[in-house]
N, C-alpha and C positions, 0 to 999 in steps of 0.2 A: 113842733111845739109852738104853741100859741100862748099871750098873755094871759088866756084862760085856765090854764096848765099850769102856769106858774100861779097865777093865787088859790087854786086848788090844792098845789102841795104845800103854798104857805100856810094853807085853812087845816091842812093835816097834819105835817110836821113840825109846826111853830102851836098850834094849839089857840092859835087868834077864831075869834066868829067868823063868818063868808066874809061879813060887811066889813071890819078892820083887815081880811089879807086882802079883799078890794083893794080898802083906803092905802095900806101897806105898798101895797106894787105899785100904785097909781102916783102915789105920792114918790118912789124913787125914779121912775120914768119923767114924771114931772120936772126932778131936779137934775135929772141928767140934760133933758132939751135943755131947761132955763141956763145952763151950767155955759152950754155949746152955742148956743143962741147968745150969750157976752162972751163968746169967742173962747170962752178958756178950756182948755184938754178935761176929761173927766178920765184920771189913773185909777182903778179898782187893779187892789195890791193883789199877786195870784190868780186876777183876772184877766185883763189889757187893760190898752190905753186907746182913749177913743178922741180921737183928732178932728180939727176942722183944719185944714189947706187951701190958700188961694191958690188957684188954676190962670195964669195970665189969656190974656185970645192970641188964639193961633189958626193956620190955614189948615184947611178939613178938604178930605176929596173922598168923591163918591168912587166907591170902587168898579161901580157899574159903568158909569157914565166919562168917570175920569175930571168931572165936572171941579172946579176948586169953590170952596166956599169959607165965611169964617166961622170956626167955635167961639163962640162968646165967653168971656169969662166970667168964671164961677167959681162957689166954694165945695167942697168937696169932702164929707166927712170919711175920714177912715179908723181902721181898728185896727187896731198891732195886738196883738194875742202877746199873755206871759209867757215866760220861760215855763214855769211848773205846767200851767195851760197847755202849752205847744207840747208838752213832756207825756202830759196827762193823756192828751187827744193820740199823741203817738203810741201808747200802750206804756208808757211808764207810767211810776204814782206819781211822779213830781211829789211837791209840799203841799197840798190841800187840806 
């Protein structure tokens, strides 16, 4: 699935024109970066939770070579999936 798929089913099953489920997805993708770009979690309840984590530097080695080098540190966005979610994807209904 692609962004395009999603404001196609918005333009179907919300009843908006093309151009508001555009503006519609564009504008919630917009506030999730800006959300995570000032650092703070974005929770969607029955969805996940979508994290930013610092990564300290630490030594790397090449497994071919055996060579050591360093990983630089970074941040690291991740995604915890809900309970109903993880429920759902497992063949339960969860609460959706």
């Amino acid at each position: 699935m692609v962004k395009e798929d999603i404001i196609d089913i918005v333009y179907k099953k919300v009843g908006f024109t093309h151009n508001e489920a555009v503006a519609a997805v564009e504008l919630i993708f917009e506030t999730i970066k800006e959300r995570l770009t000032a650092g703070e979690d974005v929770n969607i309840v029955g969805f996940g939770k979508f994290c930013l984590r610092d990564k300290k530097e630490r030594a790397g080695r090449n497994p071919k070579t055996g060579q050591e080098f360093k990983i630089t540190a970074r941040r690291v966005l991740t995604f915890k999936p809900s309970k109903n979610m993880k429920e759902f994807v497992n063949g339960g209904k969860g609460n959706t």
